[in-house]
C-alpha positions as a Markdown table, in Angstrom:
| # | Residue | x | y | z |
|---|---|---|---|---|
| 1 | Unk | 139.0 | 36.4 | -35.8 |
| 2 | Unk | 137.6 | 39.3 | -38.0 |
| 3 | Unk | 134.6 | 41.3 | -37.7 |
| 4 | Unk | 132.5 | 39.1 | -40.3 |
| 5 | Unk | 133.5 | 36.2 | -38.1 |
| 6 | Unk | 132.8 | 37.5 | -34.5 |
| 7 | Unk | 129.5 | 37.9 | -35.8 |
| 8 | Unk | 128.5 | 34.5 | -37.2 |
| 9 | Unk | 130.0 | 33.1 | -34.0 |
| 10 | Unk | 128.4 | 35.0 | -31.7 |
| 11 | Unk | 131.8 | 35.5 | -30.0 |
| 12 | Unk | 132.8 | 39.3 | -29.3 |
| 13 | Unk | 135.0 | 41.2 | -31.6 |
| 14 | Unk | 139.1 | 40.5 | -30.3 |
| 15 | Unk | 141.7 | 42.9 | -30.7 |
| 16 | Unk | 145.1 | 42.2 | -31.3 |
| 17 | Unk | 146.2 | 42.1 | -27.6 |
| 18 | Unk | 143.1 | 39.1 | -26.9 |
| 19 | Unk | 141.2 | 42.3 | -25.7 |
| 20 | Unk | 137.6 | 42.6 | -26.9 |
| 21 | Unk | 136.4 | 45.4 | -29.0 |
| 22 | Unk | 133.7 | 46.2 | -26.5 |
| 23 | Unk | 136.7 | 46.8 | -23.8 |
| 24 | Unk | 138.4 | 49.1 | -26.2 |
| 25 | Unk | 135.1 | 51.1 | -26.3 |
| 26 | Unk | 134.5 | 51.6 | -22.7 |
| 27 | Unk | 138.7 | 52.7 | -21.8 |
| 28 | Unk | 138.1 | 55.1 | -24.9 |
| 29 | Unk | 134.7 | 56.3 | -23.5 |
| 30 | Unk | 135.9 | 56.6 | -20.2 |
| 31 | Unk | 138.9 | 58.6 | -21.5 |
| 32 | Unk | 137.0 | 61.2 | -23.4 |
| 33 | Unk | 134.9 | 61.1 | -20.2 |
| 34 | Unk | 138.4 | 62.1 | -18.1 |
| 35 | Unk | 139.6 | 64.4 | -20.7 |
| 36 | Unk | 135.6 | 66.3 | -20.6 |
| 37 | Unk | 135.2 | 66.0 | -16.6 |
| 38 | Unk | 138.5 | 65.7 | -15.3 |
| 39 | Unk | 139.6 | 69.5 | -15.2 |
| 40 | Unk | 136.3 | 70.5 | -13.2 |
| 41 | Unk | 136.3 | 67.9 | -11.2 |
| 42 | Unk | 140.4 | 68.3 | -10.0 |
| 43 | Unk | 139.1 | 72.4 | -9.8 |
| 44 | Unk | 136.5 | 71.7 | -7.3 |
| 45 | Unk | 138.5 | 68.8 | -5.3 |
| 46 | Unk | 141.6 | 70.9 | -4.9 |
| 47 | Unk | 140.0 | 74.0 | -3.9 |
| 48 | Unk | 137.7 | 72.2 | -1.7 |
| 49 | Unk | 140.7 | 70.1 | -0.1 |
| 50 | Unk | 142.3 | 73.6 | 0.8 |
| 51 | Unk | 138.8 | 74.9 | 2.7 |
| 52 | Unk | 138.2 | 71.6 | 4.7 |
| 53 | Unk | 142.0 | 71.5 | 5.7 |
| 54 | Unk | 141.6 | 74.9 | 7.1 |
| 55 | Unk | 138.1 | 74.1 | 8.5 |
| 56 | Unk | 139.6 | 70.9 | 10.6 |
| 57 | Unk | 142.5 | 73.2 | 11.9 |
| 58 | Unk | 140.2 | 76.0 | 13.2 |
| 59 | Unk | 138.6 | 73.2 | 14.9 |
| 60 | Unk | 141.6 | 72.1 | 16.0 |
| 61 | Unk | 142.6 | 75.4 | 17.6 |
| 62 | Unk | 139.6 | 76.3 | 19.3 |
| 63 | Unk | 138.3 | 72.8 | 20.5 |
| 64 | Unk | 135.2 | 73.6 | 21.0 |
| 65 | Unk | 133.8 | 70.4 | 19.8 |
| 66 | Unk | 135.2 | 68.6 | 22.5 |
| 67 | Unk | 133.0 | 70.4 | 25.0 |
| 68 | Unk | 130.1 | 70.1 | 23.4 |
| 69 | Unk | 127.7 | 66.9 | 22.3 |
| 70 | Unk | 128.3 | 65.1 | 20.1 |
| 71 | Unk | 124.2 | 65.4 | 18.6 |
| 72 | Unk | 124.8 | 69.6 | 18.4 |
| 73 | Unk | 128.7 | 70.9 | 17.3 |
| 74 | Unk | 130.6 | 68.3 | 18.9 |
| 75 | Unk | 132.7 | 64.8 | 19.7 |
| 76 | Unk | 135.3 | 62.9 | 20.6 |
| 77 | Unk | 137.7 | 64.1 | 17.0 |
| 78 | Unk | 137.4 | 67.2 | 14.9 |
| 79 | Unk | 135.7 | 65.6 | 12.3 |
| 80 | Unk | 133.1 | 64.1 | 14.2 |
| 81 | Unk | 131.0 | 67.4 | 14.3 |
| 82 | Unk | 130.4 | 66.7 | 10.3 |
| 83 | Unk | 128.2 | 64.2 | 11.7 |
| 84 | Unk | 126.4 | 66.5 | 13.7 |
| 85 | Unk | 123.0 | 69.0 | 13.6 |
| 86 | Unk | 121.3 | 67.5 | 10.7 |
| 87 | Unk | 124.1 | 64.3 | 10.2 |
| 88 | Unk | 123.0 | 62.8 | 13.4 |
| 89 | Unk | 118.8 | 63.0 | 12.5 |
| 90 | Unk | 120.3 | 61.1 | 9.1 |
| 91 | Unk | 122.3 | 58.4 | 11.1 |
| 92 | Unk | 119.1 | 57.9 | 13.2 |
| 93 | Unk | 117.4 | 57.2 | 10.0 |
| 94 | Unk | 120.0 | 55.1 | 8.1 |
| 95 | Unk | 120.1 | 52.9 | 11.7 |
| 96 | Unk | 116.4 | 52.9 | 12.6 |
| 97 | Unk | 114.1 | 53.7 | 10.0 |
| 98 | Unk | 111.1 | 56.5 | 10.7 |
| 99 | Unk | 108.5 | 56.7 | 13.3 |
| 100 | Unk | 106.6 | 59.3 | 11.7 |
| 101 | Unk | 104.8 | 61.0 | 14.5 |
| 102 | Unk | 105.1 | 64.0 | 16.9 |
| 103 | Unk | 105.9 | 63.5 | 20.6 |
| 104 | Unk | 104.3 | 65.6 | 23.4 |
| 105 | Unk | 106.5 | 66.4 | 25.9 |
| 106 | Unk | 105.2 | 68.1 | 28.9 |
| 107 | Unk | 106.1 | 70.8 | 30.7 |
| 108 | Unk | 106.3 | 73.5 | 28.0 |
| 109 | Unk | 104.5 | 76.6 | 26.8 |
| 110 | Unk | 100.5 | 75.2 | 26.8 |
| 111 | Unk | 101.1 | 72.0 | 28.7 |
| 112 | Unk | 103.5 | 70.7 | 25.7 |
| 113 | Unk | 106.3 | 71.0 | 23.2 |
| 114 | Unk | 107.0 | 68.8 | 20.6 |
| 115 | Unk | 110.2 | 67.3 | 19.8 |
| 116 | Unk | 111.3 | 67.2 | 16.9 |
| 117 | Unk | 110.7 | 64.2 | 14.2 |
| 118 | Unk | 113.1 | 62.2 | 11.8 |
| 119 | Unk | 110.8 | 61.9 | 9.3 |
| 120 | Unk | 111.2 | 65.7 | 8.4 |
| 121 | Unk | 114.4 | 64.0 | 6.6 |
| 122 | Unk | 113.9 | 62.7 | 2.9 |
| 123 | Unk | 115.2 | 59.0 | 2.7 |
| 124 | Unk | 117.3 | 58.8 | -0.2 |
| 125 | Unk | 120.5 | 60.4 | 1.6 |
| 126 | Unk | 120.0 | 57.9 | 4.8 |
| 127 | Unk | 119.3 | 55.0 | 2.2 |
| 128 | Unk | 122.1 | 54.8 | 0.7 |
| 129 | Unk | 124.4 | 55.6 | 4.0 |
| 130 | Unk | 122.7 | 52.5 | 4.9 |
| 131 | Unk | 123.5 | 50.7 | 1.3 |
| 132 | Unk | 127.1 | 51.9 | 1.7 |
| 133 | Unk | 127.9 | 51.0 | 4.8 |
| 134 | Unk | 126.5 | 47.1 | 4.5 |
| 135 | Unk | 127.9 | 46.9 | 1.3 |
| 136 | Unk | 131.7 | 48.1 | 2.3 |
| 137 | Unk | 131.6 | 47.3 | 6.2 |
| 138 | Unk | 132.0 | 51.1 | 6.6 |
| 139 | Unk | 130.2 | 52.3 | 10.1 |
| 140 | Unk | 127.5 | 55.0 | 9.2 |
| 141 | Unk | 130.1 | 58.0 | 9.7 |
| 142 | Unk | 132.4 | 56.7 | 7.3 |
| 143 | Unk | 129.7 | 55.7 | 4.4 |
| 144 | Unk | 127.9 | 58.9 | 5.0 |
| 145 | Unk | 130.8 | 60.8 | 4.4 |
| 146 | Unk | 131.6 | 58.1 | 1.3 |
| 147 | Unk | 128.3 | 59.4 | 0.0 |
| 148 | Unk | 128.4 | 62.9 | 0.4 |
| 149 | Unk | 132.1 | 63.4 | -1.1 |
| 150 | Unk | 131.3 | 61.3 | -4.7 |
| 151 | Unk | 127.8 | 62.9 | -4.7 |
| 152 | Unk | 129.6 | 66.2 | -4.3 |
| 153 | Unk | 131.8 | 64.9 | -7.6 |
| 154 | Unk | 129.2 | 64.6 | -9.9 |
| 155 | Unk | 127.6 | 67.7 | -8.9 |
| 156 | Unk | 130.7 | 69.0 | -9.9 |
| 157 | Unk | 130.9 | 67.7 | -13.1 |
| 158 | Unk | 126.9 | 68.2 | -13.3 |
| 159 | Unk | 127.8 | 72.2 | -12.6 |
| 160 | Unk | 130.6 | 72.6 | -15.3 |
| 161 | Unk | 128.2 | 70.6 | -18.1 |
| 162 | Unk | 125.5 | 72.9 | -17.4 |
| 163 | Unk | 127.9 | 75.8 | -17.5 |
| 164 | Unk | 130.1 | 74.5 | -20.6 |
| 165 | Unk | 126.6 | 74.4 | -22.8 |
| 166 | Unk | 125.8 | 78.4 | -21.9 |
| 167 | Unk | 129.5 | 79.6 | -22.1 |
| 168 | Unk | 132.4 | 77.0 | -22.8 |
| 169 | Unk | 134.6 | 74.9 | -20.8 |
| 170 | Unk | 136.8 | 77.6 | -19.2 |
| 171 | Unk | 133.5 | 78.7 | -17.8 |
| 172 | Unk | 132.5 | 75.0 | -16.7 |
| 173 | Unk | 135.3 | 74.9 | -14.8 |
| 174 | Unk | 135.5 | 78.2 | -12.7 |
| 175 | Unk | 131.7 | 77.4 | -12.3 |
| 176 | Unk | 132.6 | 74.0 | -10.8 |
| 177 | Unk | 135.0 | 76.0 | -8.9 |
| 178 | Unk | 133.3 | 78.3 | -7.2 |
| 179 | Unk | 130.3 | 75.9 | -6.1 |
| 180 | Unk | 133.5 | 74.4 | -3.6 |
| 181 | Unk | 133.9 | 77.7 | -1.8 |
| 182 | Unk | 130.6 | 79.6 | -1.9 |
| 183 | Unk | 129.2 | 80.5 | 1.8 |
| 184 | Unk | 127.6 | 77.5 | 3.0 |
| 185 | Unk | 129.7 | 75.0 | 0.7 |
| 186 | Unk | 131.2 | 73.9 | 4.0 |
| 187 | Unk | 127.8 | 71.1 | 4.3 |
| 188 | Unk | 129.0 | 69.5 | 0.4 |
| 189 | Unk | 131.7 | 67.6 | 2.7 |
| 190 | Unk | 129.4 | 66.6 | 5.8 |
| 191 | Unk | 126.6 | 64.0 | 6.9 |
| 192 | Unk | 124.6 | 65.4 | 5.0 |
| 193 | Unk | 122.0 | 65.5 | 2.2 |
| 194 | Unk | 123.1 | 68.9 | 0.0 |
| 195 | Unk | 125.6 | 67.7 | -2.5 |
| 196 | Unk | 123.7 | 64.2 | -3.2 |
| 197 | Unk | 120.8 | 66.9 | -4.5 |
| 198 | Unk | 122.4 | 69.2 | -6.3 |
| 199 | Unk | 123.7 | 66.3 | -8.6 |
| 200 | Unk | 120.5 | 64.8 | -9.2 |
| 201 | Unk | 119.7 | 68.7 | -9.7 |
| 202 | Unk | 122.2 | 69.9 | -11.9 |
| 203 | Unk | 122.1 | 66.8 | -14.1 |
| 204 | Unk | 118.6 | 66.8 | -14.5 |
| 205 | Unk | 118.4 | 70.7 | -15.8 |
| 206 | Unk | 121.3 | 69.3 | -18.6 |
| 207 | Unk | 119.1 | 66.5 | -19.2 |
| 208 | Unk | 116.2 | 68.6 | -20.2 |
| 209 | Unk | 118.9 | 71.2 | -21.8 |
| 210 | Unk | 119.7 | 68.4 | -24.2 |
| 211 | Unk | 116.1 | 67.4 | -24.5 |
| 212 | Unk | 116.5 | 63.8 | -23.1 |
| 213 | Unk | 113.1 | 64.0 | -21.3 |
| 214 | Unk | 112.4 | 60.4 | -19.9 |
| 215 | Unk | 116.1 | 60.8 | -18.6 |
| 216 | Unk | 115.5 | 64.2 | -17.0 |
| 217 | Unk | 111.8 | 62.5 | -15.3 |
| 218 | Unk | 113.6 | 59.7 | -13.6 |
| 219 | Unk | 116.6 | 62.0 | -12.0 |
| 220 | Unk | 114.4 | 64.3 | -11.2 |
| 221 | Unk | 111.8 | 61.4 | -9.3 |
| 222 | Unk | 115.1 | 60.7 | -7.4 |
| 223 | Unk | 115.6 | 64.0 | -6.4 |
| 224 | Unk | 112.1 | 64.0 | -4.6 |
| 225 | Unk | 113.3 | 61.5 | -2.4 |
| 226 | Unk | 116.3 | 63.3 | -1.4 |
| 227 | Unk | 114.9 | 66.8 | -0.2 |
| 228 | Unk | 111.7 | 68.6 | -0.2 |
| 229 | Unk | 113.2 | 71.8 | -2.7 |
| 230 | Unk | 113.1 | 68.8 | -5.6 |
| 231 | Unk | 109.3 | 70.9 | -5.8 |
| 232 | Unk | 111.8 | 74.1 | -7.4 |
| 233 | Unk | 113.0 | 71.3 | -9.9 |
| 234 | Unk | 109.6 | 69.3 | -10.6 |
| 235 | Unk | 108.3 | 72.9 | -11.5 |
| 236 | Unk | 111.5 | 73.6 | -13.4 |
| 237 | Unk | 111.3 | 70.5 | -15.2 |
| 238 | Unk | 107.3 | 70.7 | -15.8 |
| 239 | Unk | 107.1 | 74.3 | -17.1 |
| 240 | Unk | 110.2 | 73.5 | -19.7 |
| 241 | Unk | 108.3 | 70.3 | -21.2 |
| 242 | Unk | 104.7 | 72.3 | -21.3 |
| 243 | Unk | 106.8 | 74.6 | -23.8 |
| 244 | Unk | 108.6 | 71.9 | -25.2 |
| 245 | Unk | 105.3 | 70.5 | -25.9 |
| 246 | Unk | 104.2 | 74.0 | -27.2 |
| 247 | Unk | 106.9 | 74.1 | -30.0 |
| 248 | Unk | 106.5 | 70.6 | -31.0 |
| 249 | Unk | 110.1 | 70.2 | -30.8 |
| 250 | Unk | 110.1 | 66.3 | -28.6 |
| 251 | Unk | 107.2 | 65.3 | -29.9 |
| 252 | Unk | 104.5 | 64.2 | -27.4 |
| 253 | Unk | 105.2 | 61.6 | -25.4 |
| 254 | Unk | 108.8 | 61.9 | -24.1 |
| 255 | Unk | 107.8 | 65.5 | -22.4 |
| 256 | Unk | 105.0 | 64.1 | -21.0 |
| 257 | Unk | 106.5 | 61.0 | -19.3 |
| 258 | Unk | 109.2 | 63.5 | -18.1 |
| 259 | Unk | 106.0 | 65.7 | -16.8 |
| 260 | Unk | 104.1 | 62.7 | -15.3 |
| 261 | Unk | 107.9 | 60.9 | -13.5 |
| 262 | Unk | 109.3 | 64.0 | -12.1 |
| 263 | Unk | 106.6 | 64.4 | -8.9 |
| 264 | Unk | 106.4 | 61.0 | -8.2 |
| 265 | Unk | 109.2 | 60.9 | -5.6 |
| 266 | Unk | 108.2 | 64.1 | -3.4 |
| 267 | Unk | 104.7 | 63.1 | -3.3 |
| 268 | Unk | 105.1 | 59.5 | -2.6 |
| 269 | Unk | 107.7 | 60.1 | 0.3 |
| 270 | Unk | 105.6 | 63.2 | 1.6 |
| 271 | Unk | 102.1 | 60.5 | 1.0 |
| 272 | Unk | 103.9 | 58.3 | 2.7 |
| 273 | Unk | 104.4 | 60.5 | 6.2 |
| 274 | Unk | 100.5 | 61.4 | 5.6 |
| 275 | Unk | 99.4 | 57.8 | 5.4 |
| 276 | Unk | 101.6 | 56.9 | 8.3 |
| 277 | Unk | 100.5 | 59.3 | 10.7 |
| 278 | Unk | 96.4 | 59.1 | 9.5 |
| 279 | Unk | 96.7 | 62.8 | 8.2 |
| 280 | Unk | 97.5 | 63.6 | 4.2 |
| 281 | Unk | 99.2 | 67.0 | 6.1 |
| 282 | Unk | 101.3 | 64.8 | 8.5 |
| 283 | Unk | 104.5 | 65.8 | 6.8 |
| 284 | Unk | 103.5 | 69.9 | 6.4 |
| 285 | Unk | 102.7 | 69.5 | 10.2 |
| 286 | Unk | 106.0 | 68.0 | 11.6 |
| 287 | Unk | 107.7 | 70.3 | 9.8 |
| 288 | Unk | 106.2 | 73.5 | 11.3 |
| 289 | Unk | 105.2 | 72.3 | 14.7 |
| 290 | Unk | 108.3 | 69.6 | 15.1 |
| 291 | Unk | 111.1 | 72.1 | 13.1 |
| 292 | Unk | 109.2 | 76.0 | 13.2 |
| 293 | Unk | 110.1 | 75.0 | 9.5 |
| 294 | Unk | 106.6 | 76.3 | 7.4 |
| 295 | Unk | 106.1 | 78.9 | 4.6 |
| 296 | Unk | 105.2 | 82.4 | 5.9 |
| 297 | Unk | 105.5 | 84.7 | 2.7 |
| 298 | Unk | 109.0 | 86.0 | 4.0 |
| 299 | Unk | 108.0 | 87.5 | 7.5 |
| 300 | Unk | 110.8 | 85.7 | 9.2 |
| 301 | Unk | 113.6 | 86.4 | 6.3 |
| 302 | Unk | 112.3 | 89.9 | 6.6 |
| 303 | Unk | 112.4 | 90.1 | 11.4 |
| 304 | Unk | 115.7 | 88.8 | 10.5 |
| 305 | Unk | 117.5 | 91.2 | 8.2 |
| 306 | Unk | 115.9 | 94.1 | 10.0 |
| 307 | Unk | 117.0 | 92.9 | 13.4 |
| 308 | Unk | 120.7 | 92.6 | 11.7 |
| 309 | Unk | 120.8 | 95.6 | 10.1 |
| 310 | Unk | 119.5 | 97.2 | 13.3 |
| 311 | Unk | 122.0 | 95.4 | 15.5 |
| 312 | Unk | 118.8 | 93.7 | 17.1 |
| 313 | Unk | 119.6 | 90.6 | 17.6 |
| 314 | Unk | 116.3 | 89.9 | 19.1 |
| 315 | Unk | 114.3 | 87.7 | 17.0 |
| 316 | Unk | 114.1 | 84.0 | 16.8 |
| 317 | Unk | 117.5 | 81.6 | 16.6 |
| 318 | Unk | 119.5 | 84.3 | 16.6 |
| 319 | Unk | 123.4 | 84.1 | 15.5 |
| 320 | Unk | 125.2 | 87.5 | 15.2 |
| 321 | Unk | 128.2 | 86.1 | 12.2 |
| 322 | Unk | 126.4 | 83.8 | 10.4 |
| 323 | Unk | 123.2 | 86.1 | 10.4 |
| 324 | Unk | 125.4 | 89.6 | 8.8 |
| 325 | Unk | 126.7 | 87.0 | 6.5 |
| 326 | Unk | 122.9 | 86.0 | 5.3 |
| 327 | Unk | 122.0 | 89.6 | 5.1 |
| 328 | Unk | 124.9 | 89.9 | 2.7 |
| 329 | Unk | 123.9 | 86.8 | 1.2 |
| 330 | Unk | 120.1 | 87.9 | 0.3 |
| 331 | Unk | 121.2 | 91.5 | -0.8 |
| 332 | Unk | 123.6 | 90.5 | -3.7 |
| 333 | Unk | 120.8 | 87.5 | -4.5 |
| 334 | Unk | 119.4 | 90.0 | -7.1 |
| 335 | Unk | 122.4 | 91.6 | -8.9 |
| 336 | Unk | 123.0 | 88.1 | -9.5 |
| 337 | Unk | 119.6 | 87.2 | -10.7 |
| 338 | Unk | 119.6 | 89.9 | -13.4 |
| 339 | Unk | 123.3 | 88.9 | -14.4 |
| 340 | Unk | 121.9 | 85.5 | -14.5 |
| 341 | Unk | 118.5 | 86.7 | -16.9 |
| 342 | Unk | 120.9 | 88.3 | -19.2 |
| 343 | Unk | 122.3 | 85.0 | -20.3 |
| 344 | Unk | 119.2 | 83.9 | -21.3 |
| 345 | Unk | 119.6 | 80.6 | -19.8 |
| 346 | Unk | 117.2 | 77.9 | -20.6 |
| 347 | Unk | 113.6 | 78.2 | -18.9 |
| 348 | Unk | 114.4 | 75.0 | -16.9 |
| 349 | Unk | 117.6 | 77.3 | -15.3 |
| 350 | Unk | 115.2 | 80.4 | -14.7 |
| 351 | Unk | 112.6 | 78.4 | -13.1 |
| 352 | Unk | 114.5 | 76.2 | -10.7 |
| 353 | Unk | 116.6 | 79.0 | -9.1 |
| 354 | Unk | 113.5 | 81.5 | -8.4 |
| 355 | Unk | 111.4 | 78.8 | -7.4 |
| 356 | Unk | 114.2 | 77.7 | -5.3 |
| 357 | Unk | 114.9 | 81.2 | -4.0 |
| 358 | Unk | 111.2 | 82.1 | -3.2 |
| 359 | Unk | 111.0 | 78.8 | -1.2 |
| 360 | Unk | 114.1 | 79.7 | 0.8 |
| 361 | Unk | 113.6 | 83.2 | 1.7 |
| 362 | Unk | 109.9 | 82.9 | 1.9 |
| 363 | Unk | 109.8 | 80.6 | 4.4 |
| 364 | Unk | 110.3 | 80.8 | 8.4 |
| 365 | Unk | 113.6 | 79.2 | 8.9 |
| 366 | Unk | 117.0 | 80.2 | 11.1 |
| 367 | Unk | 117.9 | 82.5 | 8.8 |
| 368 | Unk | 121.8 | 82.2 | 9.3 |
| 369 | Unk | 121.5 | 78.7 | 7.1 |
| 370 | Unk | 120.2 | 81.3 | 4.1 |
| 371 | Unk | 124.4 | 80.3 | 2.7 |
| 372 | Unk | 123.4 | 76.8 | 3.2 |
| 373 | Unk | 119.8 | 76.7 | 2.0 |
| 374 | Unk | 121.6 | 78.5 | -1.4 |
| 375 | Unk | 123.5 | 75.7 | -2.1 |
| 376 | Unk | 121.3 | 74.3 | -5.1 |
| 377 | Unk | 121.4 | 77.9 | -6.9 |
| 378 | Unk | 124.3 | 77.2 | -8.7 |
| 379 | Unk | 123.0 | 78.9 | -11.8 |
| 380 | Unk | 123.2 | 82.4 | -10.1 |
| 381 | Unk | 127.5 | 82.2 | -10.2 |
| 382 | Unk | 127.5 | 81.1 | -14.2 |
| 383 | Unk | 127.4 | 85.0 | -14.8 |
| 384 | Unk | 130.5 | 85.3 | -12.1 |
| 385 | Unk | 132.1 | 82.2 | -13.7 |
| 386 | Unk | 132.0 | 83.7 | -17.4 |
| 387 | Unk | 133.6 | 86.8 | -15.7 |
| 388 | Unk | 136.3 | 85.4 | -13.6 |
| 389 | Unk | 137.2 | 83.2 | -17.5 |
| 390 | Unk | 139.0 | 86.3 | -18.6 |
| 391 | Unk | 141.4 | 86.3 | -15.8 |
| 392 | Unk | 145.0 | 84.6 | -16.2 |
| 393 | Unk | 145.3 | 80.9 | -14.7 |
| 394 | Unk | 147.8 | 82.6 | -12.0 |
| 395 | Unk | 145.6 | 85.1 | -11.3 |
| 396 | Unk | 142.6 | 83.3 | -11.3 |
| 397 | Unk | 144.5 | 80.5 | -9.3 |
| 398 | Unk | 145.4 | 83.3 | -6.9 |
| 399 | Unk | 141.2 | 84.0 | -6.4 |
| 400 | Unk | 139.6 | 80.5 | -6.0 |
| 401 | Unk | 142.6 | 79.4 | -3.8 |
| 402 | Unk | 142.0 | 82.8 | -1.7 |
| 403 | Unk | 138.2 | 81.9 | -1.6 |
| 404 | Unk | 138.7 | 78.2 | -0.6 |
| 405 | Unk | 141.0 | 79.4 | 2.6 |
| 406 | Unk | 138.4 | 82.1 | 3.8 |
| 407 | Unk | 135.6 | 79.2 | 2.5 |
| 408 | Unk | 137.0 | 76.7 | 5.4 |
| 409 | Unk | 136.1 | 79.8 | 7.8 |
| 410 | Unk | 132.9 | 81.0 | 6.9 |
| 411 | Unk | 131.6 | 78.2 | 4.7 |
| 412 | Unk | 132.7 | 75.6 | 7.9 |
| 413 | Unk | 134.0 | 76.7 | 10.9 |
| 414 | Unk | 131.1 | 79.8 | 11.3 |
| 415 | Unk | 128.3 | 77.1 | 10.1 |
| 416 | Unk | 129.1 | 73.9 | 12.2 |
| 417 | Unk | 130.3 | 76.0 | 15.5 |
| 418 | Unk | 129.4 | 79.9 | 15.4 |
| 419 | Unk | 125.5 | 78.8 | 14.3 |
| 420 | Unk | 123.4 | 75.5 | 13.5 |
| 421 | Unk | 123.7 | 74.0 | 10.3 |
């Protein structure tokens, strides 16, 4: 049947093997798809493989985890404590739903403490644990990790097609790269929600990169329900379609959509909390009185780094490694900011990662989780990525694969056991 008769018939296009034409399509898609993707995403999976192998044997050697519980650091196997801190709260969630409200338990500083609340936890990440896990008969260990490794695949790819558009391919890659062994990388392979929103994040900065603004409104809607620091890529995303609509350059409507979609997640989950607990500031309130967790213009960030760089380790959730490693951390944050500016990345890359960076180091938090908290800032190593491009593949093998070994020790072992995730 030729093309003039597949149409008259209604009956799809067949090859010469009884294939349709549409089947053709999709293998040659998906090949160009592999041939685009598939070198970043083998970078970051190798060099991530290498980092969690050496994480699970430092486990192995000190077991630790096997006197500790299971909720905080520890379990019955090694890789049970990737299901700890911040897994279990997501477990609870994927199992039992919220109960949005705080506790009073007695006996505590004032005649009460208050414990803290699940609800603190976006539900997009325990959603589809939950999804997984019913649809493959997974228990919720197995389909959380499920989650968390594919998400941590497309924010791979995400990475390297953000990078790829501001310096080439070679770039994409190392940039894909290094996002597997950066300090706090060790939580992209865990219970938890970082790696599902850094691909909602990074592919919603090349959605509005290529100007595909409804696109980059819907992701970024998604990403509201996954963590509370979608507000750095709502802004990101609203201050790059105002200028869009400056310039004329979209039209009118497709920026705006993208303008009205990409709160609608963040502030329906965080109404929701409000509405269920008879107080529009419910969610702001369990997170500083259930989690110490609340905005403070830096004061903590700043107790902390001076108490390091004193040798003070006096102040609040304290933890000597991971703490130096934060001070580090925050003093090389603006080398690579200005390396970053000189690109002259896209307004949507600028405003994400300060936003992103202000929310982080402005607010009271345990400061050791800075490497952690840092995760979504992948635009700060393009500058490193475009530098490391001029190296030889041995040598530049020789760097990443040294990075991913000493990643399995500071980006794992020193978050999940030395300090709290």
């Amino acid at each position: 049947m030729n093309a003039e008769q597949a149409v008259s018939t209604g009956v799809p296009e067949q090859r010469d093997g009884g294939q349709p034409a549409e089947a053709d399509g999709l293998r040659e898609r998906a090949r160009r798809l592999a041939i685009r993707y598939g070198p970043a995403v083998w970078c970051y999976t190798v060099l991530k493989l290498i980092g969690f192998t050496v994480f699970m044997r430092m486990l192995q050697f000190a077991g630790d985890y096997a006197k500790k519980d299971a909720r905080f650091g520890g379990g019955a196997q090694p890789w049970d404590v990737l299901a700890s801190w911040d897994g279990w709260w997501y477990r609870q969630v994927a199992e039992f739903g919220y109960h949005p409200q705080l506790i009073h338990v007695p006996g505590a500083v004032g005649g009460f403490t208050i414990e803290q609340n699940s609800a603190a936890f976006f539900p997009l990440y325990p959603g589809l644990i939950r999804l997984v896990s019913e649809g493959t008969g997974l228990g919720l260990y197995g389909a959380g990790m499920l989650v968390s490794i594919v998400a941590s695949l497309f924010a791979a790819a995400g990475i390297f097609a953000v990078a790829e558009r501001l310096a080439g391919a070679r770039a994409g890659v190392i940039a894909a790269g290094l996002w597997a062994v950066i300090p706090g990388s060790g939580a992209e392979w865990a219970v938890y929600s970082d790696s599902t929103f850094v691909a909602l994040a990074a592919w919603s900065c090349y959605l509005v990169m290529t100007r595909r603004w409804v696109a980059a409104g819907v992701v970024t809607l998604v990403a509201g329900l996954n963590r509370p620091t979608a507000a750095a890529l709502i802004a990101g995303v609203g201050i790059a379609a105002l200028i869009d609509l400056y310039r004329r350059e979209s039209g009118v409507v497709r920026p705006l959509v993208a303008m009205f979609l990409a709160p609608l997640g963040l502030i329906g989950y965080v109404g929701w909390v409000g509405w269920r607990m008879g107080d529009w500031g419910g969610y702001f309130k369990l997170q500083r009185e259930a989690w110490l967790h609340y905005f403070d213009y830096g004061v903590s960030t700043w107790n902390s780094m001076r108490g390091v760089m004193l040798g003070r380790f006096d102040y609040p959730f304290a933890y000597p490694i991971p703490d130096m490693l934060a001070v580090l951390i925050v003093l090389a944050l603006p080398i690579l900011i200005v390396l970053m500016l000189r690109l002259r990345p896209p307004v949507v890359l600028i405003v994400y990662t300060l936003v992103t960076l202000v929310t982080v180091l402005g607010s009271a938090q345990i400061f050791g989780n800075v490497s952690r908290y840092l995760l979504p800032v992948f635009p700060l190593f393009v500058p490193l990525a475009i530098a490391l491009r001029k190296l030889s593949w041995p040598v530049l093998a020789t760097v990443l694969g040294s990075a991913a070994i000493a990643s399995g020790w500071f980006a794992g072992y020193i978050l999940f056991e030395l300090g709290v995730p």
